[in-house]
SEKE-127557 format. One record per residue (C-alpha): residue in one letter; y, x, z. Coordinates in steps of 0.1 Angstrom, whole numbers, plus 5000, padded with zeros to 4 digits. Layout:
# residues N
aYXZ...
This chain:
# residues 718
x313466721891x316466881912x319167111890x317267431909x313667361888x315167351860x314067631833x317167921820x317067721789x317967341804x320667461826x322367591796x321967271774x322767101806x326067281807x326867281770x326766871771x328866921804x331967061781x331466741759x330666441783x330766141761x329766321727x326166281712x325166581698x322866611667x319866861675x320467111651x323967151659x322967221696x320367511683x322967691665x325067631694x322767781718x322068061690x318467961689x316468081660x315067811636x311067861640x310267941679x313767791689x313167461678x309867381696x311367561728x314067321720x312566991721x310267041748x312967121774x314966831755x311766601763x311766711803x315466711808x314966321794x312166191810x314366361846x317266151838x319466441832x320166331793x319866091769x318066061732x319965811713x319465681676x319165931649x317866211676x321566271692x321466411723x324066341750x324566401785x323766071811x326966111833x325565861856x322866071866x325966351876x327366231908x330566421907x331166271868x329765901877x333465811886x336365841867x340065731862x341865601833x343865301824x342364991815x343164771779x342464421782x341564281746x342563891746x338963811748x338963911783x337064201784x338164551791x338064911780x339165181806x340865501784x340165851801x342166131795x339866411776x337166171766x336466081730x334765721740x336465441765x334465311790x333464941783x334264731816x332964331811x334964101826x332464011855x332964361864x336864391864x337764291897x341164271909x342464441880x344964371854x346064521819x347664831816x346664921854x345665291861x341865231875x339065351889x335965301874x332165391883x329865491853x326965231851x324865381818x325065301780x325064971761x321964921740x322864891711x326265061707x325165331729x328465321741x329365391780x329565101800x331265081836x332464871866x335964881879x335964991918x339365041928x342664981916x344665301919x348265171906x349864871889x351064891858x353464631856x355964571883x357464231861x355163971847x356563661822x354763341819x355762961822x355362781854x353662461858x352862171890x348762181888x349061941919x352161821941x353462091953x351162331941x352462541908x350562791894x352563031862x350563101829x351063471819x352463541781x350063811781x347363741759x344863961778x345563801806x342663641822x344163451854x346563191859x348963311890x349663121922x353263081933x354162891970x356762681968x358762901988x358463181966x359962921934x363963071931x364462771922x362262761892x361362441880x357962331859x358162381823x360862671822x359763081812x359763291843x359363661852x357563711884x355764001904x352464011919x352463961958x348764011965x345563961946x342564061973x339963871963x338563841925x337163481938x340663371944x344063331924x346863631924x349563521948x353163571929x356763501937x359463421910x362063641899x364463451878x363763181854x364763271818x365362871807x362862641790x359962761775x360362761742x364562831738x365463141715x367163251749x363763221767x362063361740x364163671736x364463731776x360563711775x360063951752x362264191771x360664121803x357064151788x358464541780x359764601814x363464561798x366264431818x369864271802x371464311830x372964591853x372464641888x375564561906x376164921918x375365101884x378264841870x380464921897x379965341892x380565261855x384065071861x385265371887x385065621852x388465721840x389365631804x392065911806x391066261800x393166471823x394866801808x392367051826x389266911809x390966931775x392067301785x388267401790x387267281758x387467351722x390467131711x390067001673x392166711676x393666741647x390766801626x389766551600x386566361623x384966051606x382565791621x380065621595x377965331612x376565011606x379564731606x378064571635x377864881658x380164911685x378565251701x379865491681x378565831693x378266091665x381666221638x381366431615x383866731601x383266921569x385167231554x384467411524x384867791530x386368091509x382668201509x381567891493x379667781524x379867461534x381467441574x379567101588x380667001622x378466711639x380366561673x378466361694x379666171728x379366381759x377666151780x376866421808x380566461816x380066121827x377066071844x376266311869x372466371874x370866181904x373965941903x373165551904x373765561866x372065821857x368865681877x369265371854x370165481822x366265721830x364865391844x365565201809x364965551787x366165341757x368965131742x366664821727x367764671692x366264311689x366864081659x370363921679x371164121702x371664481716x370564611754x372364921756x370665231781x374265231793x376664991806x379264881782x381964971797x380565341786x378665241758x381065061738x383865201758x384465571774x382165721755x382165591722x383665741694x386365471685x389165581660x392765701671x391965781709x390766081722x387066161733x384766401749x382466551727x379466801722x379866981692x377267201669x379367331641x377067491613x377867741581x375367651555x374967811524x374767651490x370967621492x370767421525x369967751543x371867801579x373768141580x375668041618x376467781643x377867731675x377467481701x380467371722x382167171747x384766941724x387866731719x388066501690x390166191679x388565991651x390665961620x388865671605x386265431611x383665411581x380865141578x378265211556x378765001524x382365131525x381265451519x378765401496x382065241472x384165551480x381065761466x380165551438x383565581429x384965181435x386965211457x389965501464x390365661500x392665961512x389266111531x387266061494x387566481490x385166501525x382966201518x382466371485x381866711504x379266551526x377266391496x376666701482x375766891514x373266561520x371666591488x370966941492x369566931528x367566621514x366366831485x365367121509x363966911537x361366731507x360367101491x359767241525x357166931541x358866651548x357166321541x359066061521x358865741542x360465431529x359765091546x361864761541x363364631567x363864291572x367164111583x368063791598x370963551590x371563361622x372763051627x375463031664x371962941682x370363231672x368363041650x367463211614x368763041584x368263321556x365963671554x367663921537x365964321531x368664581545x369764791518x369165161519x372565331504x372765731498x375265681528x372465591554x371065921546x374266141542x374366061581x370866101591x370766461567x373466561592x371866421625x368466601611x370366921604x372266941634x368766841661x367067171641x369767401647x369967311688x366267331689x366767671668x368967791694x366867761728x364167921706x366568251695x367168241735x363768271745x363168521716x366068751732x363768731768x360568831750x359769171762x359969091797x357368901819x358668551807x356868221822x356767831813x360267801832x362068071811x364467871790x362467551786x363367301760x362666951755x361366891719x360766621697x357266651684x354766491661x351966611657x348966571620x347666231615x344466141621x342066281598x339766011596x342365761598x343565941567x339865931552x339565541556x343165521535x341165701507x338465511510x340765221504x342865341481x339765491459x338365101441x342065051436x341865361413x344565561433x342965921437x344266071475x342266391481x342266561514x339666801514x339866861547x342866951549x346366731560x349366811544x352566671531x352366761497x349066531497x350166231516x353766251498x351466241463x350065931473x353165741483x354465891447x351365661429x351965391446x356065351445x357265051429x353864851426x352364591446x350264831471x353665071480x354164851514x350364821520x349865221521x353265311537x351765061563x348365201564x349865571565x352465511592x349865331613x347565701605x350165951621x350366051651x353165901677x356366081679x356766211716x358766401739x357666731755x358567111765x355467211746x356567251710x353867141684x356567101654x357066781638x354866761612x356366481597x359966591587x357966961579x360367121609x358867411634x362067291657x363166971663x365266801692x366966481697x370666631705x372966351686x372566011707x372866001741x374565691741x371565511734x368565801740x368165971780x366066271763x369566341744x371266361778x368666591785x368866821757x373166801762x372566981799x369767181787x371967351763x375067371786x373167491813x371767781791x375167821780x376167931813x373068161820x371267901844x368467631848x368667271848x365067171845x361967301853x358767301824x357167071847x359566791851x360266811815x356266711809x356866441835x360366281818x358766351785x355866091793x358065851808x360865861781x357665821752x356765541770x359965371773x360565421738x357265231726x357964941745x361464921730x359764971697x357664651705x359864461722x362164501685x358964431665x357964101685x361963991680x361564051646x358163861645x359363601667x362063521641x359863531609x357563301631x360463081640x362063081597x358262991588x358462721611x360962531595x359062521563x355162411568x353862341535x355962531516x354562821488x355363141490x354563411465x352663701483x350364041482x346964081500x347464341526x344364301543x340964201537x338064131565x335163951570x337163651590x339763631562x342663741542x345963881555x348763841536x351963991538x354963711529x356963911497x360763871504x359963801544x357864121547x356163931574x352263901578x349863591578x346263481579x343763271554x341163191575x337563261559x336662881567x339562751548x338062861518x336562611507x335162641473x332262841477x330663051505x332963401506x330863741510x332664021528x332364381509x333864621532x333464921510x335464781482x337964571506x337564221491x335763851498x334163731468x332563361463x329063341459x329063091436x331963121411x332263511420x335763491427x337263791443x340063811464x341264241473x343564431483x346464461470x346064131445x349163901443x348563571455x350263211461x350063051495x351662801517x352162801551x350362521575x350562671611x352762871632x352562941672x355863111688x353963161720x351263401705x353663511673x350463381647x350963221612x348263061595x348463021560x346262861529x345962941495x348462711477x347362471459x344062351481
């Protein structure tokens, strides 16, 4: 039956499915969607519903859902996406818009490879999932332009590399000319040369080996690698970064606001040698505090489209792993030119802020700077000073600043913040980079004196570009008046946040939602379970709820610290969308443009990305090294909480280590385990014993693999 027979009625359910391609749509809901009326609608209904099926153009699944058969629509039979390899091998190909993925088996893949941007043709709906199924066609771009594995002699003088990547599905072939003098047994990155042929291996050629598989130095480099991370600088980004001046000539100090011999302090971790935001603080006659927050001027530096610049937007990050640092900049600048070091003069952007008693901002101004560092503070040295310890001649503005942070803490908290706190685990290293000790950093009122100041002083520059667009409203504005480049976060996932009640609800912790997300809610259920066994378990299961922080020109808010405005203004040093915000604002300051609302979209996916895989890259270091501290003591017993429960075991999160391990369901061994999803828990058939969420428990540990970051564990005492 072509489209032209069909009745006034079928075209129009035929286009309502259109505008939800991959949703199955009860029948009722598509009567009062076509505004049919309950008696003569509903047999009108499912006749054209019974045509329109037996034609092809739809499909009747389970429970009478009706749904549109795509692959009967030749303009919607293809589609694009990006295909996720699970370690099993088989794929799922993520569409932008669509509320299902697209199911690709592995006989169906083709040339393709994780993460790659794909093009996949529509082949119907599995049986019993009733889930869209598909076959990969073409393979539009590649996502990865390094690959890490370990290289190995299959034959003489034929090598072939294993890739880390656990969704891998191919070994790699390497001629020996292509080797860089890479030698069997030793980590490697490599890039793909050609892979034409699904029959055949993917031809590669080596980059640089990264040492013996298995080395904390190969280990490390790999992890970088895996994330598209390099340590090193190109030659010619090094060489533009040792042609900056140290010096600052008389005529750049002359343009500037000179506050030189203002009180400016630096607070940071001891260990940090980029130091790019001081602080100043006044009390005025008024009894208004006067907070100024300096941050390194990068931009005076780096020149858009110069070789640096192109490589500090390449990297998007500074990445923080367990041992060591790779900075976005080179360290001649990071560590260097630009950062704040005491006693020498630097270049800095300035918001100074007048803020009432109550945490309310009454002015600011934003401006090109001058500073020279009075003292450099670390954070437990401040935290003395403030707890009264230890006597300092700058005690009067630490004092100062305490009680500003407590108020814009306060505030923040009343007005919809959400009261995150994680520990963080710490490594003690030995001088291989081996870990000897596990320590949980300590969170002092002096981490979050700086970070109420960072937060106050991102809000008031995103304030600013909004009070700007405000004073154009009233003439025809457009996308490209004044656009800004936010940081936004949008509401968790509702049902994401339903599943936490449901788990949360046999433990006898009430979490209502009602429909309805807010912070008051999810800030009353990290209240019930502070200080007990289940506090990490939720924070986990709540972070893992919200939505990802991103960058973009469309401002959303950030729903989790409660702000309508929010930018990332205070460190450039270590964050490109701060260099972009730094000639946003000096470019409005001057009455022109610097970006356009388009390219701000297109930096603000690439900077997003880049910033998850730093976030990885810095989790798998950290897991690496909990793997690597477990390794060293197989059969020990460790005291630990339940932190998840499913029907192939027991996960168990290592108290003291805040690292996560697995009971297998077939090491229990005492009776035959039933899985009762609904009330998270296994429980023995026999002897009834019950093992939940959330219950403390005793376990040793009996395996650990570095290569796939895994440690199995058993119930101490079997």
């Amino acid at each position: 039956m072509s489209k032209d027979n069909l009745s006034t009625l079928e075209k129009k359910i035929i286009e309502l499915l259109k505008s939800y391609p991959d949703a199955s749509i009860p029948v009722p809901l598509l009567m009062d969607a076509l505004s049919l009326s309950k008696k003569k609608g509903e047999k009108k209904l499912k006749a054209s519903i019974n045509r329109l099926k037996q034609h092809g153009h739809i499909l009747v699944t389970k429970g009478n859902l009706v749904r549109l058969n795509e692959v009967a629509e030749s303009d919607k039979s293809f589609v694009v996406g990006k295909l996720d390899v699970t370690s099993h091998g088989d794929g799922y190909v993520i569409v932008e818009g669509r509320d299902q993925d697209i199911k690709v088996s592995r006989r169906f893949m083709g040339t393709a490879l994780n993460g790659d941007k794909v093009k996949v043709k529509l082949m119907g709906y599995h049986k019993k999932s009733n889930k869209p199924i598909g076959r990969i066609e073409d393979v539009i771009e590649r996502a990865r332009s390094i690959f890490v594995g370990t290289l190995e002699e299959a034959a003489k003088n034929t090598y072939l590399i294993k890739s880390d990547q656990q969704s891998s599905r191919v070994d790699f072939f390497v001629d020996p000319e292509d080797l860089n003098g890479a030698k069997p047994g030793e980590k490697v990155t490599f890039k793909l040369i050609q892979w034409d042929d699904v029959r055949g291996y993917p031809q590669a050629a080596v980059i640089q080996s990264l040492g013996d598989a298995g080395t904390n130095e190969a280990n490390i480099l790999s992890i970088l690698a895996e994330k598209q991370f390099a340590s090193d600088f190109p030659p010619n980004v090094d060489e533009f970064a040792e042609r900056i001046p140290e010096r600052i000539s008389d005529e750049v100090i002359a343009r500037r606001r000179d506050i030189r011999d203002e009180v400016v302090l630096t607070i940071d971790p001891a260990d940090a040698k980029d130091f790019d935001d001081g602080l100043s603080i006044q009390m005025l006659n008024n009894g208004n505090y006067y907070l100024g927050v300096h941050i390194a001027d990068v931009t005076h530096y780096m020149p858009r489209g110069s070789e640096l610049d192109e490589e500090a937007y390449g990297r998007g990050t500074s990445v923080y792993l367990v041992d060591r640092v790779i900075p976005m900049l080179p360290e001649r600048l990071s560590n260097g030119v630009c950062s704040l070091r005491p006693n020498e003069d630097k270049l800095t952007y300035s918001c100074f802020m007048e803020i009432a008693p109550n945490g309310k901002l009454v002015n600011y101004s934003i401006e090109e700077t001058v500073i020279h560092s009075k003292q450099r503070f670390v954070y437990d040295e401040v935290q003395e000073i403030l707890d009264g310890k230890v006597k300092h001649k700058y005690i009067n503005e630490l004092k100062i600043l305490e009680k500003l942070a407590k108020v814009l803490l306060e505030k923040r908290f009343n007005e919809g913040s959400i009261n995150f706190e994680t520990p963080e685990p710490k490594f003690v290293l030995d001088e291989k980079g081996k870990p000897v000790d596990v320590i949980v950093k300590e969170r002092l009122f002096a981490h979050k004196l700086i970070e109420e100041c960072m937060l106050m002083a991102n809000k008031t520059v995103a304030y600013h570009v909004d009070t700007l667009r405000k004073n154009i409203r009233g003439k025809k504005t457009s996308k490209n008046d004044h656009p800004f480049f936010y940081r936004v976060h949008g509401q968790p996932d509702l049902e994401k946040l339903n599943n936490i009640r449901e788990t949360a609800k046999p433990l006898g912790i009430n979490f209502e939602l009602n429909g309805q997300v807010t912070a008051k809610k999810i800030n009353s259920l990290l209240k019930q379970v502070e200080n007990t066994s289940l506090e990490n378990i939720i924070n986990g299961l709540m972070l893992r709820s919200m939505a990802k922080a991103e960058y973009s020109p469309k401002n959303i808010g950030h729903f989790g610290l409660g702000f309508s405005h929010y930018a990332h203004f205070t460190s450039p040093i270590r964050r490109y969308p701060d260099v972009i915000v730094h000639r946003l604002l000096k470019r409005y300051s001057s009455g022109t443009a610097e970006y356009t609302f388009d390219q701000l979209l297109q930096i603000g996916e690439h900077c997003s990305e880049r910033e998850r895989y730093a976030v990885e890259a810095e989790r798998d270091s950290v897991k690496l090294k909990q793997v690597e501290y477990l390794s060293e003591r197989l059969g020990q017993t460790f005291k630990g909480t339940i932190s998840g429960v499913t029907e192939n075991g027991i996960y168990v999160q290592i108290n003291d280590i805040y690292c996560e391990g697995m009971i297998r369901v077939s090491d229990l061994k005492d009776d035959y385990y039933v899985y009762h999803p609904k009330m998270h828990c296994l429980t023995g058939k026999s002897k009834g014993k019950n093992y939940r969420l959330g219950d403390a428990i005793s376990i040793k540990v009996v395996r650990t693999d570095l290569e796939k970051r895994q440690i199995d564990l058993e119930l101490s005492g079997y």
